[in-house]
TORDREN-209110 format. One record per residue (C-alpha): z, x, y; residue number from 1. Coordinates in steps of 0.25 Angstrom, whole numbers, plus 2048, in hexadecimal, padded with zeros to 3 digits. Last residue first. Layout:
<sites>
w | u | v | i
Z | X | Y | NUM .
...
</sites>
This chain:
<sites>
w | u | v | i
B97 | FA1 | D8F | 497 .
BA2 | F9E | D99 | 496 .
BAD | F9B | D90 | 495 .
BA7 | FA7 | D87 | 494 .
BA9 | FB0 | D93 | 493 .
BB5 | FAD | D97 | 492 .
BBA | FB0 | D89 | 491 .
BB3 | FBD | D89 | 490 .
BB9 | FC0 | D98 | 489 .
BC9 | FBE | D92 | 488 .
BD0 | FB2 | D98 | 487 .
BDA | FB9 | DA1 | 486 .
BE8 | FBD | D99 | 485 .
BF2 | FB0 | D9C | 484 .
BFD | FB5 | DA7 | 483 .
C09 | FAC | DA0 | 482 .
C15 | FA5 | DA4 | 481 .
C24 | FA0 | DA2 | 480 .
C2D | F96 | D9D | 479 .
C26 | F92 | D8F | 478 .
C2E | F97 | D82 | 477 .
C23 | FA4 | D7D | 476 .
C19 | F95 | D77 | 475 .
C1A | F92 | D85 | 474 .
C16 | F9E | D8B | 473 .
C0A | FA0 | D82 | 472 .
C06 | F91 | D85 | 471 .
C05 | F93 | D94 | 470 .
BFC | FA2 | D90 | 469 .
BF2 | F96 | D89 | 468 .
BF3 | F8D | D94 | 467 .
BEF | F97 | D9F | 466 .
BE4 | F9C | D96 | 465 .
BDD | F8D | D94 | 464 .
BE0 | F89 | DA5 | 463 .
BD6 | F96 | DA7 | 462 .
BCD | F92 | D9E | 461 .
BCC | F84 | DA2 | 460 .
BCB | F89 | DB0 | 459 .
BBD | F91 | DAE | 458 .
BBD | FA1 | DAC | 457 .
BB3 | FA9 | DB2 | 456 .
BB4 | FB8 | DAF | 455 .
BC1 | FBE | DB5 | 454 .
BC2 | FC7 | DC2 | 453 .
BC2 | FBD | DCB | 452 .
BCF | FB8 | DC5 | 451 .
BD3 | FB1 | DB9 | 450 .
BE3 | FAD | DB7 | 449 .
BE9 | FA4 | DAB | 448 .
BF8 | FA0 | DAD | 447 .
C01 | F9B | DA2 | 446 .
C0E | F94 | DA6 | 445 .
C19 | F8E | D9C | 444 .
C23 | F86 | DA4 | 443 .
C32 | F83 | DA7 | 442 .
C38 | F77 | DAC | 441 .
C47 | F73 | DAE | 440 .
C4F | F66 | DA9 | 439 .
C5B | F63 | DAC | 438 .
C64 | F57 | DA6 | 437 .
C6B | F50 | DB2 | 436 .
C68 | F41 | DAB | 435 .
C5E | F3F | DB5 | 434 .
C56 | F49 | DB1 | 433 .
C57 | F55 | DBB | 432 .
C4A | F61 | DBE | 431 .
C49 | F6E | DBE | 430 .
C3D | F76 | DC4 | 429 .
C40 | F85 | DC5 | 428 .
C3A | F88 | DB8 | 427 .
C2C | F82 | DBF | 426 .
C2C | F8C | DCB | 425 .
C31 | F9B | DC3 | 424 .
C26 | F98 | DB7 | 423 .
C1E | F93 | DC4 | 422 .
C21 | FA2 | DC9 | 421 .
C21 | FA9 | DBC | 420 .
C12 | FA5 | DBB | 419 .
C0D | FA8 | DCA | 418 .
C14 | FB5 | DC8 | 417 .
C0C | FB7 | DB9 | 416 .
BFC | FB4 | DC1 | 415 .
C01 | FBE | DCB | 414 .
C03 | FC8 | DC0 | 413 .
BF8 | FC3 | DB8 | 412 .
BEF | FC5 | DC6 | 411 .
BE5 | FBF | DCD | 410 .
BEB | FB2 | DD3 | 409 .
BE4 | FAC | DE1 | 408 .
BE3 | F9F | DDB | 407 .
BF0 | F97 | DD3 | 406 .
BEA | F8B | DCB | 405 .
BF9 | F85 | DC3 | 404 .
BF9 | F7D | DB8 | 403 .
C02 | F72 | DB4 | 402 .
C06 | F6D | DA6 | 401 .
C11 | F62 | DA2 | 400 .
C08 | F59 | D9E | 399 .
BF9 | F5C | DA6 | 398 .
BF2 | F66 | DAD | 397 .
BFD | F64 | DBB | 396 .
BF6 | F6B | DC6 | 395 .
BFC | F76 | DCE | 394 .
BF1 | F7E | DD8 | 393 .
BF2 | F8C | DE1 | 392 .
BEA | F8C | DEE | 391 .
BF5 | F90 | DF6 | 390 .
C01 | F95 | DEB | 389 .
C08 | F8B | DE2 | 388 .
C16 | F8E | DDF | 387 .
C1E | F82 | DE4 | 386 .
C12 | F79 | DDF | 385 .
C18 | F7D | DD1 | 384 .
C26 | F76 | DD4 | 383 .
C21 | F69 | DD8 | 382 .
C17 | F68 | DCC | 381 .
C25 | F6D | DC3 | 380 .
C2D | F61 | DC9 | 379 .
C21 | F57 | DC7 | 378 .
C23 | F5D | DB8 | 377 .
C31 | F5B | DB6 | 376 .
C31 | F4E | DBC | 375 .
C27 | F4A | DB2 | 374 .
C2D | F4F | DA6 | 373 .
C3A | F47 | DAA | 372 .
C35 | F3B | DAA | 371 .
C2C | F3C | D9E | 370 .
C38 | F3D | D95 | 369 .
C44 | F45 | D93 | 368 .
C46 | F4B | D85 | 367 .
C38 | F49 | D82 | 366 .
C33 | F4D | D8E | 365 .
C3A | F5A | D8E | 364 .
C37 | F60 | D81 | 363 .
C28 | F5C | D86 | 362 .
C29 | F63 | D92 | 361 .
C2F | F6F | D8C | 360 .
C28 | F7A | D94 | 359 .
C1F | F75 | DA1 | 358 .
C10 | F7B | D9F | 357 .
C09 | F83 | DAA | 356 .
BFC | F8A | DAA | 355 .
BFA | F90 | DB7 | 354 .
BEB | F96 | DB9 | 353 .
BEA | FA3 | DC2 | 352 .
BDE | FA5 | DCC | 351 .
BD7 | FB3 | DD1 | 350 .
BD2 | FB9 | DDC | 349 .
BC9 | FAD | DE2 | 348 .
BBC | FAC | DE8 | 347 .
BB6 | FB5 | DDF | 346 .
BAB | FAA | DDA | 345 .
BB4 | FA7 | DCD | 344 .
BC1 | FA8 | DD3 | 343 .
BBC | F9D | DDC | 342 .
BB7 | F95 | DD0 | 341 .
BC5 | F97 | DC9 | 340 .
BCC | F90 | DD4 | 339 .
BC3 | F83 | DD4 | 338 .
BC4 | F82 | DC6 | 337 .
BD3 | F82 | DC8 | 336 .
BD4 | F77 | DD1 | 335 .
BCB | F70 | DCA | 334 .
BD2 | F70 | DBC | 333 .
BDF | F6E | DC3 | 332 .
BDA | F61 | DCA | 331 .
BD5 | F5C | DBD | 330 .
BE3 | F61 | DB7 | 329 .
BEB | F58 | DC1 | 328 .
BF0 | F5D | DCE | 327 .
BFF | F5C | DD3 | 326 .
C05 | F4D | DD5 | 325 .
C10 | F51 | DCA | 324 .
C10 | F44 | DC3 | 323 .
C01 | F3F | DC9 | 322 .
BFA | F4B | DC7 | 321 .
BEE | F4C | DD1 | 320 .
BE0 | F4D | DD0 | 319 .
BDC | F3D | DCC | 318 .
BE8 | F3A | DD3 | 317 .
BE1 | F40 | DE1 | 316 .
BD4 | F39 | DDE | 315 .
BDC | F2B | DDD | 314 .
BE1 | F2E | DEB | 313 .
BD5 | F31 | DF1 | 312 .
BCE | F24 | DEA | 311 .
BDA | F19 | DF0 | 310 .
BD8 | F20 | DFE | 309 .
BC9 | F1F | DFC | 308 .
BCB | F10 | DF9 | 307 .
BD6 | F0C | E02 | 306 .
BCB | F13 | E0E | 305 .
BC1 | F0B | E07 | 304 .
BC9 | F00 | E08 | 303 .
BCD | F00 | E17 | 302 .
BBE | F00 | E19 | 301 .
BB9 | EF7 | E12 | 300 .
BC4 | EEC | E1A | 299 .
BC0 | EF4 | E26 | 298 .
BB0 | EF1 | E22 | 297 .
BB4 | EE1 | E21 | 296 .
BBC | EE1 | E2D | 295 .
BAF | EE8 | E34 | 294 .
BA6 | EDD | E2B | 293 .
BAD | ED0 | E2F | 292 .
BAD | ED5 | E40 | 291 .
B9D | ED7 | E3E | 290 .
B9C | ECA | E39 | 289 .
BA5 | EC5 | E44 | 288 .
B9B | ECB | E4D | 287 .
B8F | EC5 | E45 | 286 .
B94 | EB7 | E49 | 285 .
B94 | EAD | E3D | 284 .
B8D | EA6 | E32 | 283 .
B87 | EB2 | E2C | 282 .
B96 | EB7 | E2C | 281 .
B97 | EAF | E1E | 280 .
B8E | EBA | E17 | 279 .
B97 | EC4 | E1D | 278 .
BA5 | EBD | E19 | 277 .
B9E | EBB | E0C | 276 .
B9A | ECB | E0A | 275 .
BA7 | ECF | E0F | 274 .
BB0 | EC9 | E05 | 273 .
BA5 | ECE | DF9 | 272 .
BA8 | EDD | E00 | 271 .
BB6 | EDC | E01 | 270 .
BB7 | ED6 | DF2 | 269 .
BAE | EE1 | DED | 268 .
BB8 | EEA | DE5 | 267 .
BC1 | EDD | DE2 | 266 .
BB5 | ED5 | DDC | 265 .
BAF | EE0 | DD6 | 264 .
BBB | EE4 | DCE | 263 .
BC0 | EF2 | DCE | 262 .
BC0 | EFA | DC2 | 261 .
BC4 | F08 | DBC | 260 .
BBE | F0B | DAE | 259 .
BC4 | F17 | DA6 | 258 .
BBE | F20 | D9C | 257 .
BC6 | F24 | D8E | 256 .
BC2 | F2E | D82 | 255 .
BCB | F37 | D89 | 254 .
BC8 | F45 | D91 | 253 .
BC4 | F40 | D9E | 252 .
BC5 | F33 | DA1 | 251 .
BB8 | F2C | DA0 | 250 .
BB6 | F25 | DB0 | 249 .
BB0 | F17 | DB2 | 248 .
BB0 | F11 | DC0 | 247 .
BAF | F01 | DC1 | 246 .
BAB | EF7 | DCB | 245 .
BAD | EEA | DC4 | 244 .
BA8 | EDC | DC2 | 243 .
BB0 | ED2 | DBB | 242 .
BB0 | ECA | DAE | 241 .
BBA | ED5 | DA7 | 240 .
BBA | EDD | D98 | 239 .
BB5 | EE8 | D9F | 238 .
BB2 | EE6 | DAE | 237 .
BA5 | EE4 | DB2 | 236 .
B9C | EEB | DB7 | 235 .
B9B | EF7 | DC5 | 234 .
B9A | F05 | DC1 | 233 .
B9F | F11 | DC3 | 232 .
B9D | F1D | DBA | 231 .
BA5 | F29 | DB5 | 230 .
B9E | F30 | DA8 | 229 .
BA0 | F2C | D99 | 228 .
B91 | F24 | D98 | 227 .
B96 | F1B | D8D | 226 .
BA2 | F18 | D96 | 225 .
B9A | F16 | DA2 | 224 .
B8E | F0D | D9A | 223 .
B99 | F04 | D93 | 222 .
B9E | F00 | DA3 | 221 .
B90 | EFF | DA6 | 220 .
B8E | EF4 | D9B | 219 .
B9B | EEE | D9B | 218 .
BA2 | EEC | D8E | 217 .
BAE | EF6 | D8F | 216 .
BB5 | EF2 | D82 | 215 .
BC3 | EEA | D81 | 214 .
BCF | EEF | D7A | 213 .
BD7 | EF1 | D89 | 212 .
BD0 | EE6 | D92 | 211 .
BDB | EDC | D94 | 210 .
BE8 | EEA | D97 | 209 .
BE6 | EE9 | DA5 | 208 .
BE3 | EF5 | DAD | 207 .
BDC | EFA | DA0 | 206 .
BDB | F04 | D94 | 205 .
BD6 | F04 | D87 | 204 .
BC7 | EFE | D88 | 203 .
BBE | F02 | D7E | 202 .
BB2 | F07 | D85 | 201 .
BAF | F0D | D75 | 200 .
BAC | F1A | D77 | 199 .
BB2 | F1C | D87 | 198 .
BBF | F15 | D82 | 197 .
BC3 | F0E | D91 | 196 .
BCD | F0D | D99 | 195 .
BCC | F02 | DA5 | 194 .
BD2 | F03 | DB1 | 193 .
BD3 | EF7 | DBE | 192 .
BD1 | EF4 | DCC | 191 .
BD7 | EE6 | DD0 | 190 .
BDE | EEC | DDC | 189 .
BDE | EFB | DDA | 188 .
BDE | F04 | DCE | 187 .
BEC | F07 | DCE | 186 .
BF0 | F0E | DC0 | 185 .
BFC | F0F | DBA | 184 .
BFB | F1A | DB1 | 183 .
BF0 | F1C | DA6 | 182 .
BF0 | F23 | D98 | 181 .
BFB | F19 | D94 | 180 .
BF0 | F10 | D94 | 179 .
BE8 | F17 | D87 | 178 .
BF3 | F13 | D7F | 177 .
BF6 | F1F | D75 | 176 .
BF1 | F25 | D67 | 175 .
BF5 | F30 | D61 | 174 .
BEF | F37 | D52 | 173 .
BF5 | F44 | D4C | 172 .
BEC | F4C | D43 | 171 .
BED | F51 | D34 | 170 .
BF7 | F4D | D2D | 169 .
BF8 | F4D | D1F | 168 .
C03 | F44 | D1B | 167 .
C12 | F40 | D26 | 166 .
C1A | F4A | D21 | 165 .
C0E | F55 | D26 | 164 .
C11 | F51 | D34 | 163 .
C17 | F5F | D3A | 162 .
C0E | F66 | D2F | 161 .
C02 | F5E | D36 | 160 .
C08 | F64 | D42 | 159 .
C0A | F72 | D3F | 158 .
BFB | F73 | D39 | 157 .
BF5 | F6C | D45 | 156 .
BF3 | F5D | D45 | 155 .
BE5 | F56 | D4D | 154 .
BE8 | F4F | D57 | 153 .
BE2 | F40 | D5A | 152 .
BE0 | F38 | D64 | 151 .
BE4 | F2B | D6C | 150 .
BDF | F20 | D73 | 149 .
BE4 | F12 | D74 | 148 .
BE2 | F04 | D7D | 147 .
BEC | EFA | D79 | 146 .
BE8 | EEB | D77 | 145 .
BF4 | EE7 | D6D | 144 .
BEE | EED | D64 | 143 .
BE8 | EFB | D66 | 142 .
BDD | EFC | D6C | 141 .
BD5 | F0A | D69 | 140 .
BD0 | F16 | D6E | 139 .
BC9 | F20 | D65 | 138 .
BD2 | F2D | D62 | 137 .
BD0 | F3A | D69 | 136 .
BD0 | F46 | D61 | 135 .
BDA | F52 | D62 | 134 .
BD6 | F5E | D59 | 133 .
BC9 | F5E | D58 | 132 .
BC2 | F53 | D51 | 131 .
BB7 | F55 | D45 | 130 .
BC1 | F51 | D3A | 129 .
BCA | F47 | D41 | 128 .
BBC | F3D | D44 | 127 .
BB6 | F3E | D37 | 126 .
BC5 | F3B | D30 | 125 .
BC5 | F2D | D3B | 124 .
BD1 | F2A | D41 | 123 .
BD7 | F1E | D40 | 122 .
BDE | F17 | D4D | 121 .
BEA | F11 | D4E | 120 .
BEC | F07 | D5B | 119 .
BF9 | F09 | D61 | 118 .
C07 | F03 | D5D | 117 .
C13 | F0A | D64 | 116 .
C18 | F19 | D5C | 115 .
C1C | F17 | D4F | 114 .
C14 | F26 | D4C | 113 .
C0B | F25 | D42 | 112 .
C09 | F2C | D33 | 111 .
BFF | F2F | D2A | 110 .
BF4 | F29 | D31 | 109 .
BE6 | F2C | D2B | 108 .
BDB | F36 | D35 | 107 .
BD7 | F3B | D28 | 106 .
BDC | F48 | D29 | 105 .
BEB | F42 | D2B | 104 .
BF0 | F38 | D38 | 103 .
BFE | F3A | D3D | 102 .
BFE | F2D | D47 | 101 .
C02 | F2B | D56 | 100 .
C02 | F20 | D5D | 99 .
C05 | F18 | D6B | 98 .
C05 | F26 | D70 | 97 .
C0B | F2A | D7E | 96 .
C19 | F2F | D77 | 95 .
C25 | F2D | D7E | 94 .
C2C | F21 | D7A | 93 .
C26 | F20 | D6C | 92 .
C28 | F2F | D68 | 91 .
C37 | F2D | D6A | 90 .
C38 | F21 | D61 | 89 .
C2E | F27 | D58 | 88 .
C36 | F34 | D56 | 87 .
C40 | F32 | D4A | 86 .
C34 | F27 | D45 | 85 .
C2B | F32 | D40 | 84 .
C22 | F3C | D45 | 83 .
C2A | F48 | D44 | 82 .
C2C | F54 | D4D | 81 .
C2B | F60 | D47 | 80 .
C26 | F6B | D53 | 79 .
C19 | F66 | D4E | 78 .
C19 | F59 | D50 | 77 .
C1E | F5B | D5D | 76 .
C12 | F63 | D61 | 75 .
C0A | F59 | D5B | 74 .
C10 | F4E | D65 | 73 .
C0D | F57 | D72 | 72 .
BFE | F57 | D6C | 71 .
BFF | F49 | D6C | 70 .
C07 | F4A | D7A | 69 .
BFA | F54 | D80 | 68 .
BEE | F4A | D7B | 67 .
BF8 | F40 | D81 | 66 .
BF7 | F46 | D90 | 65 .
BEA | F48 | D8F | 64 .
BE6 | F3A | D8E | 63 .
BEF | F38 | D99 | 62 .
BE8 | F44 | DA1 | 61 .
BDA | F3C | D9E | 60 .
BE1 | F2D | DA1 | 59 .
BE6 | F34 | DB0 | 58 .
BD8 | F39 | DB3 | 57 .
BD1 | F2A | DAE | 56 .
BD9 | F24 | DB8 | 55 .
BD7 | F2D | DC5 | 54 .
BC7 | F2D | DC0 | 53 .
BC9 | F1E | DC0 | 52 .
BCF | F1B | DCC | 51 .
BC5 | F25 | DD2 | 50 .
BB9 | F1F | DCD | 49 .
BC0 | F10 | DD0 | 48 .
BC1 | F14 | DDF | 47 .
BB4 | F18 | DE1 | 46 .
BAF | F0E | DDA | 45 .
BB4 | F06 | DE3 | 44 .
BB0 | F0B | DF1 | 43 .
BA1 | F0C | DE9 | 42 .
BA2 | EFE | DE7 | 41 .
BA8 | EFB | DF5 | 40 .
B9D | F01 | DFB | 39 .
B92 | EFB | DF2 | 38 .
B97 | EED | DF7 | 37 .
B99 | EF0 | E05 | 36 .
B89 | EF4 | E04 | 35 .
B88 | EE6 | DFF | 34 .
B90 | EDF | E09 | 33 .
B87 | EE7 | E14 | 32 .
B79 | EE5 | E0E | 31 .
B7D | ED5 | E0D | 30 .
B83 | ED6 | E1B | 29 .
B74 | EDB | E20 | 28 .
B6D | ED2 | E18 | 27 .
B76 | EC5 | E1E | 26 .
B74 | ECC | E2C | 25 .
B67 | ECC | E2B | 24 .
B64 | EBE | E25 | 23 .
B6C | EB7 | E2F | 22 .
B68 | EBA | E3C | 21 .
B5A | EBA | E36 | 20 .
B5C | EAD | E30 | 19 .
B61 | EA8 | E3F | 18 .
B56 | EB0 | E48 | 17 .
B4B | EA8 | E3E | 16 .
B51 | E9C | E3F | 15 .
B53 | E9C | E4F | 14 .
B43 | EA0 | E4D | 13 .
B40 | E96 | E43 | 12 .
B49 | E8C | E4D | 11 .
B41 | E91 | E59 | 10 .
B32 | E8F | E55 | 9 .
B2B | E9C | E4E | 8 .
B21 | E94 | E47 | 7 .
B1C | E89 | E4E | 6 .
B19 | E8F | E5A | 5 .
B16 | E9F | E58 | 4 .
B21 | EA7 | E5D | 3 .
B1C | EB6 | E5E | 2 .
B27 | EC0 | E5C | 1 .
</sites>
């Protein structure tokens, strides 16, 4: 560099070393807070998608799970149970609904169940006349600030028989609280869930009960909801004046989708508290500087880790039962895909599919509760891993149902073993209330077998023709099992068309 006198004297040059001692390291540890920044964000989204895809599993088998006690209900109708106040008590203690009307061809109440107060909902004659036979109702606030769902079931002959004392009925309405669908629920510090109404972004389910009744007003909120596919997205919180990171997931098989949130200020706060002490650090030695940032980048560090641990776990609820800590039907449905590819490319002889549904489990939880259904199931989960084989699978499917992938069978003789043998397994279980009454399971099985001999087939298919030989037994007194005939070629062949 050429000094030239009067321009370059000392001071501007001590001034110059200065600012550019300054200005560097202040660009550099803005580029580094900032990077910080979008690593926390993506950290945190991370963590709400999994939260929320881990929420949004347990509100769909939930959802389910009423679908199955209406139908439950109807079954009970028409064995000649009555709707009237001799039952209501009982019904009120263990039913899920908050209400359940006997609605005629007009979708009119002729009659409803004195269950606890829940928002009625008219049904339009349009909407009854071109539905199928379960339709979902719209959501609505009840008073009192409670978020509902529900459906209705259309009546077969037995049943509107069963009901006719009430007037022409023709279907069966049910509503419940859309936060019974959901189980204590850790999101983590100030993180929260939102339930949502994906028509009408009414919100029907929350962390805290402020924001149930209100609409979704923000804009990329309103554009995730329209859209109906997962997105993350950072705005602000519905109904709140703060800034969020959010994860939106539409939960399969509901009318619902589910927020999860993190404010801004607690996502960011390491970052924002090592931005100032950066900016201060100007002032001061560039090794204590260095020192700040390597506690700072443990600190980061530590919570990655508590992060991915947090996200791992989450992923393993999202695939497992959390009663009987076996599989859950997704996980099922994977498994079993999986095994039907290899005997699709010859890579495996044959595989056998496991229906299995628990006899007189209703009969049982009515006389003795939820407590002792549960135990009865955890003991038979416990009890079918006993005869699983290498490479075999046991998934709960839902209620008192499990299933059961066995690969390497290939025969109906095989395939009829393997059945008398968990027939053998489950009528071993017994298990003692606590006032000394004993209580022993027994099961309906079907099986459904397809080897590399048969056309393709997909899982659906397979898990069809194992239900229907289950319900044979059942309907011949339950406790034992059947070989179903292979799905015939023609058949196959128009799934496949």
């Amino acid at each position: 560099m050429r000094i030239v006198r009067g321009r370059w004297t000392p001071v501007r040059v001590f001034a110059l070393i200065v600012g550019v001692a300054l200005v560097l390291p202040g660009i550099g540890l803005w580029w580094a807070s900032s990077v910080v920044h979008h690593a926390i964000a993506r950290r945190a989204a991370v963590g709400n998608t999994a939260i929320a895809e881990a929420l949004g599993a347990e509100v769909a088998r939930e959802y389910d799970d009423r679908r199955n006690e209406a139908n439950n209900l109807l079954v009970l109708l028409a064995n000649g149970a009555h709707l009237g106040m001799t039952v209501a008590d009982p019904l009120r203690l263990s039913s899920p609904f908050c209400r359940i009307d006997v609605l005629d061809v007009g979708g009119r109440s002729l009659h409803t169940l004195p269950l606890a107060s829940c928002a009625a909902q008219q049904v339009t004659t349009a909407a009854l006349a071109s539905a199928a036979d379960v339709v979902d109702l719209p959501a609505v606030v009840a008073p009192g600030g409670v978020g509902t769902a529900g459906l209705v079931v259309r009546l077969n002959a037995v049943e509107r028989k069963a009901l006719a004392r009430f007037g022409p009925a023709q279907w069966l309405q049910v509503r419940f609280p859309v936060a019974a669908l959901v189980t204590l629920v850790d999101v983590g510090h100030s993180g929260t869930y939102t339930i949502v109404d994906e028509q009408t972004g009414l919100i029907l389910a929350a962390t805290t009960p402020a924001p149930v009744g209100k609409r979704i007003a923000a804009p990329l909120a309103l554009a995730a909801l329209t859209g109906k596919r997962p997105a993350v997205l950072q705005t602000s919180a519905p109904q709140l004046r703060e800034s969020v990171l959010s994860a939106y997931q539409p939960i399969a098989r509901t009318p619902f989708g589910v927020f999860v949130s993190l404010p801004t200020a607690e996502a960011f706060a390491d970052a924002t508290r090592l931005r100032h002490v950066l900016f201060a650090g100007f002032a001061i030695l560039l090794a204590l500087g260095l020192a700040a940032a390597g506690v700072v980048a443990w600190l980061l560090a530590r919570r990655d880790r508590a992060l991915n641990a947090m996200v791992g776990e989450l992923r393993h609820l999202a695939s497992t039962d959390p009663l009987t800590g076996l599989p859950n039907r997704a996980q099922l449905m994977s498994t079993l895909e999986s095994g039907l590819a290899l005997v699709h490319r010859g890579s495996l002889a044959g595989l056998a599919t496991v229906f299995i549904d628990l006899d007189g489990i209703k009969s049982l939880n009515d006389r003795r509760g939820h407590a002792i259904v549960d135990r009865l199931l955890v003991a038979v989960a416990e009890a079918l891993t006993v005869v699983l084989r290498v490479g075999d699978t046991v998934a709960r499917y839902g209620g008192d149902e499990f299933v059961l992938v066995a690969p390497g069978v290939t025969s109906a003789d095989e395939a009829a073993q393997l059945a008398d043998r968990i027939c053998g397994v489950i009528g071993d279980v017994c298990i003692t209330a606590d006032d000394g009454e004993l209580t022993r399971a027994s099961a309906s099985i079907g099986v459904s077998l397809v080897t590399t001999d048969d056309a393709p087939v997909v899982a659906t298919d397979l898990l069809g023709v194992a239900d229907s030989a289950m319900y044979r037994v059942k309907r011949r007194g339950g406790n034992g099992g059947e070989v179903a005939h292979p799905i015939p070629r023609q058949r196959r062949a128009q799934v496949h068309a």
